[in-house]
N, C-alpha and C positions, 0 to 999 in steps of 0.2 A: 504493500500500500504506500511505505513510504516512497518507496521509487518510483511508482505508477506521480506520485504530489511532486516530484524533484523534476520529474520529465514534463509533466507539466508545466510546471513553472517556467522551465526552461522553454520549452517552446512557446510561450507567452512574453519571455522577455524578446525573443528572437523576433516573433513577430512587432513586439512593440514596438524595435526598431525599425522595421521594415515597411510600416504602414501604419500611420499617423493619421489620427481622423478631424479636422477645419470642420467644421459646421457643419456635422453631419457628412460632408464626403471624406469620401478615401482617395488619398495623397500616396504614391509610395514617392518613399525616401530616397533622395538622388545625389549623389557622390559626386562633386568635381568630373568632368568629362575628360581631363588631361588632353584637347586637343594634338596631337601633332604636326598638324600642319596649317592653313587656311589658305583657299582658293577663290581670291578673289574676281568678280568679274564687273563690271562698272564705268563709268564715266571719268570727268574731270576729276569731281569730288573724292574718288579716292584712287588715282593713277598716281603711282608713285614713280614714272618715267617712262611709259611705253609709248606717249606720244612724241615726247621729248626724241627719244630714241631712234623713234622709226622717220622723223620728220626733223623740226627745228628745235636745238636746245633749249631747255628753258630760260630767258634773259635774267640775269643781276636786274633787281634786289630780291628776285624767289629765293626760298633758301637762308636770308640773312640770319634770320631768329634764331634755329635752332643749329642747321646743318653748316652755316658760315657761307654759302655758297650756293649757287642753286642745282636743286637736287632733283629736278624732274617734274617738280609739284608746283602744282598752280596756290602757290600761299607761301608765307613767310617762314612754315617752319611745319610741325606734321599736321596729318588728317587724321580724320577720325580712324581710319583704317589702320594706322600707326599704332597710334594709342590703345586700339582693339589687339593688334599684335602683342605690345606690351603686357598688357593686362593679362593676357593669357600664356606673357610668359616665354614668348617668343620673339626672334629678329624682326624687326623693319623688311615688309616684303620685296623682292627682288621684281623688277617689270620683266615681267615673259620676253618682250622685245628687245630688252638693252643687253647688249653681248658681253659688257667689261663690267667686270667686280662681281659677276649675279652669283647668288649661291642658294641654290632651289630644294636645300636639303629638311625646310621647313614650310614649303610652300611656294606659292607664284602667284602674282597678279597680272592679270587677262586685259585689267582696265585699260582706257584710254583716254583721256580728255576730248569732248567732241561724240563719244561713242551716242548710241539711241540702242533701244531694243529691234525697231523693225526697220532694217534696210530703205536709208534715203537715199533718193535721183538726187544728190547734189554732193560739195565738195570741198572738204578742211584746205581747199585755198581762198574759196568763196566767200562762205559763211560758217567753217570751222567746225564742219558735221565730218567725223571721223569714218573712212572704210570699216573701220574693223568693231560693226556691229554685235550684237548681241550673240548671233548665229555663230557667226565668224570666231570670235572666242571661243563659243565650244568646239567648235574645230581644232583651235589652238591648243589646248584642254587636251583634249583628246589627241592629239599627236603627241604633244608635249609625254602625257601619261604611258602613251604606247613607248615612245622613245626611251624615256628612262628605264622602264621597266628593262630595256633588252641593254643599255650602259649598267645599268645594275647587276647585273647578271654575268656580267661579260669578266671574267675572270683574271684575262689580261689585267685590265686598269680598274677592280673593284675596288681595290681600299682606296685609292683616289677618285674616286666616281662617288663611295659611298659619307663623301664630306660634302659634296654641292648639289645631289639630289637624291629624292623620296625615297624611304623604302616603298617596293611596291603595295604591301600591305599597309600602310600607312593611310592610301587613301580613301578606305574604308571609314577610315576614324577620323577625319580633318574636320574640318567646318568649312562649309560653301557660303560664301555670304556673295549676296547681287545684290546691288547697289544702282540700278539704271535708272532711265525713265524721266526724266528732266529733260533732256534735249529731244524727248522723240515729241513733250508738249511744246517746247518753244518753237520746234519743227514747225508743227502743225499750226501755230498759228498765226506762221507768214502767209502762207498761201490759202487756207480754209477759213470761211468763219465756225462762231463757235459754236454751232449749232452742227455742221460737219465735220468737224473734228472728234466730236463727242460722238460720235455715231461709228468713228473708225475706233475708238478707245478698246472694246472688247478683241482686235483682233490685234492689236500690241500687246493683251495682255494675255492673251495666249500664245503668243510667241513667245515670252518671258513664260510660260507654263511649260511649256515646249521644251526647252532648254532645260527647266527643273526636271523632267520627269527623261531626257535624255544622259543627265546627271545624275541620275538615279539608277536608269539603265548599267550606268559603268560603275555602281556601287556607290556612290554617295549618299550619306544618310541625314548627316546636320547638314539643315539651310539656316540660315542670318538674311531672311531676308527685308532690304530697307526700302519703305515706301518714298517717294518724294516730294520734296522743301517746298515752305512756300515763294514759288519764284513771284508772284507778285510783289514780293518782300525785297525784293534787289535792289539794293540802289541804286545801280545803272539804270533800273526799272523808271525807277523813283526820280531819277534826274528829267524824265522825259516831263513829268505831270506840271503841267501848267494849265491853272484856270478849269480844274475839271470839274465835270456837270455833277449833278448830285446824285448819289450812290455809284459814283466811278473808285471809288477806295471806299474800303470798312473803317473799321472802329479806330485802327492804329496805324491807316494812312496808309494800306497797302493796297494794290492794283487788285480787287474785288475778283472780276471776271478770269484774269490771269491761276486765281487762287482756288475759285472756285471750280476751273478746270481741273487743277491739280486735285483739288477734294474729290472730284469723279472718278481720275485717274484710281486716286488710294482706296475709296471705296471698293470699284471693280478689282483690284489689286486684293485686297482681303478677302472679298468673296470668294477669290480663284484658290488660295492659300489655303481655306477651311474646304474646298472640295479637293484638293489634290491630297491635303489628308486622309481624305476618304481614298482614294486613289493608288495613294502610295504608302500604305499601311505601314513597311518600315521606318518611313521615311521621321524626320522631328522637324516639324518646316513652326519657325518663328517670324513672324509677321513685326517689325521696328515702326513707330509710326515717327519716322524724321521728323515730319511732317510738327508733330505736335509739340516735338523738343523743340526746334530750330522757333517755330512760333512762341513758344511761351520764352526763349530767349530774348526775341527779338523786340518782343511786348514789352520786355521786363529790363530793357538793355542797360539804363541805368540804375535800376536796382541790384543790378549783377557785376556792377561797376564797369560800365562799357560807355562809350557816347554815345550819341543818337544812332538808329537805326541808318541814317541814310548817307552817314560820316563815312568815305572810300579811302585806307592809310594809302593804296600805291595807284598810280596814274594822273591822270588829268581831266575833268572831268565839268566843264563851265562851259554854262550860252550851248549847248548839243554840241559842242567841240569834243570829242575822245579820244582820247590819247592814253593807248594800254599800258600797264606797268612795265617799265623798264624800256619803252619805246621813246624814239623822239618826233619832233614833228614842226611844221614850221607856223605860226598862229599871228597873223596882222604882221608878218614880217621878222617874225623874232622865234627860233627856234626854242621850242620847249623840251625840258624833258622828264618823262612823267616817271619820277621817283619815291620814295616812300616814307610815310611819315617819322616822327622824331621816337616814336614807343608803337607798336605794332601791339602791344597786348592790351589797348586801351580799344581796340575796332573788334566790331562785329566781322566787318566787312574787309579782305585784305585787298580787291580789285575791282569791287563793284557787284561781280557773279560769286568767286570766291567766299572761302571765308579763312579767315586770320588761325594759329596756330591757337591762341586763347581761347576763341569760338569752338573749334574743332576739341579742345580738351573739357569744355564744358559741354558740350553737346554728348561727347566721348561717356561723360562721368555719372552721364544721366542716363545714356542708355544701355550701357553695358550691365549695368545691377536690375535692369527688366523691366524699370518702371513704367520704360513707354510700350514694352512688348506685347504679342497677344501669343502665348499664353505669358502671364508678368513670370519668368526665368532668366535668371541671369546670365549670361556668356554662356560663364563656367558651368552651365549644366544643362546648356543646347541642346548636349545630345536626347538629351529625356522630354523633351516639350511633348511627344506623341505619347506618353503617359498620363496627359491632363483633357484627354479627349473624353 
């Protein structure tokens, strides 16, 4: 009898550990995921060189804050994708595209500055829309993955092969974060109004499904996936408003319409994420809503000790004259050149579109711990979200 009470007990405390009960449901208990790697795929917002790389270096003053130099990034110093690296404990990601210094033995970023999720007719000489879409990354992805696996393997040069890239089993276990979907709105509302752009939104946003569940296909199981910012909110945006009609901006002075695209975009964006759950049963897909950090920063800019919302530290930016950071240009006769301010950790904003390496670390610090997430999990335990269904 006593030992029948001992075993009992024992398997009461075992469960108690295991399955914790909030309000009536049941939680199991989730351990650190110890990513290995992260597989970034995404835009300007978090390309830490692969546009840089494959096209024109990034100009001085990018880089100044933290790196000394510029480093690929469209900002003064890191992104949020940095600081996500950190946090979990691993390197600053290497860009897929740039040949010197890379070391892929914890990962690779896909991004691009410029990128979109669905393939644009137009051209990063034009208006700065990137080849190497949504699609296209997974391509990369997937070479890239085939590739190492067979330098991994390859016995000649393993111990030196196995310090710059992946185990192959590793990428079972990494974290997929995508990050897109900002330029495929500003795309669309050069040439469509908004009443037709909003009608192509579900088929961007299955494209960006597409790519999940063909990352799936080759084993990936943690998604980070991030919704997008309010671009209404930019102060390049913001530089244009003069004398606007009423209800052309909301409550904190941002481009209304521009915003409320975006809210469409993220809406359809969540709903695709709670059915590919259904979908991809192994899968742990985390839903970020940028969206609502980046806004409640921007709202709150001086309470968080920032300047105004529409304050740009680097370029030139008067009377519709623009002049990008670290460009020059020649204005009434007198060459300018658009450089950066005297403290960069005092801007929301480091170029207008961008954001500053202080923005990107509070944005970083708010949503890494899951507050803005759906399901609310922290980084550190991605891999488990598909246990809160």
């Amino acid at each position: 009898m006593k030992m029948e009470n001992n075993a009992i007990l024992f398997l009461s405390s075992f469960l108690l550990t295991w399955v914790l009960s909030i309000k009536g449901e049941q939680v199991l208990d989730m351990s650190p995921c110890n990513f290995p790697a992260i597989y970034n795929f995404g835009d300007s917002n978090s390309d830490t060189g692969g546009v840089s790389a494959a096209f024109y270096p990034m100009a001085s003053p990018c880089g100044e804050t933290f790196f000394h130099g510029p480093s690929g990034r469209a900002c003064d110093g890191r992104l949020t994708i940095d600081f996500t690296a950190q946090h979990l404990g691993l390197p600053y990601l290497s860009a897929y595209l740039d040949s010197i210094g890379t070391n892929f033995s914890h990962g690779a970023n896909f991004a691009t500055g410029g990128s979109t999720i669905r393939r644009q007719n137009e051209s990063i000489f034009v208006n700065g829309i990137s080849p190497f879409s949504l699609d296209i990354q997974f391509v990369q992805f997937s070479q890239f993955k085939a590739r190492t696996a067979g330098l991994f393997y390859n016995q000649a040069n393993r111990e030196s092969n196995e310090r710059t890239i992946p185990k192959p089993e590793e990428f079972s276990n990494a974290l997929y974060i995508l990050d897109i979907g900002q330029n495929d709105i500003s795309a669309g509302f050069r040439p469509m109004s908004y009443d037709k752009f909003q009608a192509e939104i579900p088929d961007i946003i299955n494209q960006l499904a597409t790519v999940v569940q063909n990352l799936y296909n080759q084993g990936a199981r943690a998604f980070w996936i991030h919704n997008t910012g309010p671009i209404g909110c930019l102060p390049v945006t913001l530089h244009y408003i003069h004398n606007q009609i009423p209800g052309y901006v909301d409550e904190i002075g941002c481009v209304k319409a521009q915003n409320d695209m975006a809210k469409e975009f993220n809406k359809q964006l969540k709903q695709k994420v709670t059915q590919l759950r259904t979908e991809l049963p192994l899968a742990a897909l985390t839903y970020v809503d940028m969206y609502a950090a980046k806004y409640e920063l921007i709202s709150n800019a001086k309470k968080q000790g920032f300047l105004e919302k529409e304050s740009i530290c680097c370029g030139y930016h008067e009377d519709n004259v623009h002049i990008w950071c670290g460009n020059k240009a020649e204005v009434d006769g007198t060459e300018i050149y658009a450089g950066s301010c005297e403290d960069p950790s005092l801007y929301i904003s480091w170029d207008g579109v961008h954001y500053t390496e202080a923005a990107n670390r509070w944005i970083a610090d708010h949503i890494l711990s899951g507050s803005f997430s759906d399901p609310q999990v922290s980084i550190t335990q991605a891999c488990h979200a598909h246990l809160y269904l």
